[in-house]
N, C-alpha and C positions, 0 to 999 in steps of 0.2 A: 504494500500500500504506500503511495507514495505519502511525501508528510504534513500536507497540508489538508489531505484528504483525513490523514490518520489525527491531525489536530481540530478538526471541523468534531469526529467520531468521539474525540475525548471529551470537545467542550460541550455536544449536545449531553452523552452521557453522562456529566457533571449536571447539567441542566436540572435533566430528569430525576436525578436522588435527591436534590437541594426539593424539589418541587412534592419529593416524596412523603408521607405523611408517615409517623412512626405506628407501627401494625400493632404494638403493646401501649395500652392505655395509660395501665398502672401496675402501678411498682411491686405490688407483689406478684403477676403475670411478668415481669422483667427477671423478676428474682426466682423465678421458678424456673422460665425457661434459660437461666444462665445456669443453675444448677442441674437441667436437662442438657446443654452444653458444655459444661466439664464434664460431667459423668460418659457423655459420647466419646469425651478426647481423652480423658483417664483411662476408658476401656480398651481403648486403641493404643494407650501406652506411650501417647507422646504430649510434650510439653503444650506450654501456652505459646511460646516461642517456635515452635515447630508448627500448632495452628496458626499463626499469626500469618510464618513463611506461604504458608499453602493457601491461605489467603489475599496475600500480598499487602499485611495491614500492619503495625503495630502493638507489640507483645502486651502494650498497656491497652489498647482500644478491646482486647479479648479480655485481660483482666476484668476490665471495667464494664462488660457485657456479662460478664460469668456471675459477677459480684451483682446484677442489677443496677449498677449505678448509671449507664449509658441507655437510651432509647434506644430501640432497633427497628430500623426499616425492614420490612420485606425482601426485599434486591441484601440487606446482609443475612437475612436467616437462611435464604436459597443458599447464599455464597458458606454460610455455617454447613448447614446440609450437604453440600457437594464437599467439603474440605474435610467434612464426619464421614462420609461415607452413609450417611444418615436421610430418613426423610422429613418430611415438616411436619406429620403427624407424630415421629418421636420425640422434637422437640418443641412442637407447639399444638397441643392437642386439644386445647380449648377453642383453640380459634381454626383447624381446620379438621376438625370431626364431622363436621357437618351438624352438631347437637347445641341447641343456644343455652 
C-alpha cells in the first residue's frame, strides 16, 4: 500500500474508535470482564506484556483494562478476543448472550 493511501486508512481508523462509544457502562461490568480477561491470559500462561505485544498496545492500557479502571470499546474487546484466543461471549457474557 502505498503511504498516503496507508495514512488516509490510519486517520479514518482513528476517526472511527474516537467516534466509538464504550460497550461497558459501568464499573463493575469493566471489573468483571477484566477479571474474565486475565483469567483468558493466565490460562494461556503469558504475561500482560506478552498481551499487550499481540495487541500492539501498552502493558499498562491491559493493566488498566484487567483492573477495570479503563472503559472499553468494542473494536478493543474483539482485538482482547483475537489476542485470547477467546470469544466475546467468554468474556462479555452479559452483553452478548442475547439474554437482557
Amino acid at each position: 500500500m502505498e503511504p498516503n493511501r496507508k495514512n488516509r486508512k490510519e486517520t479514518k481508523e482513528k476517526e472511527l474508535y474516537q467516534r466509538e462509544k464504550p460497550i461497558l457502562q459501568y464499573e463493575n461490568d469493566q471489573k468483571e470482564v477484566g477479571d474474565r480477561i486475565r483469567k483468558c491470559r493466565e490460562k494461556l500462561g503469558i504475561t500482560q506484556e506478552e498481551l499487550a505485544d499481540r495487541m500492539e498496545k501498552h502493558q499498562v492500557v491491559v493493566s488498566r483494562h484487567e483492573s477495570g479502571k479503563n472503559e472499553m470499546k468494542i473494536s478493543v474487546l474483539f482485538q482482547y478476543a483475537d489476542a485470547l484466543h477467546a470469544n466475546l461471549l467468554e468474556l462479555c457474557p452479559e452483553r452478548f448472550s442475547g439474554k437482557s
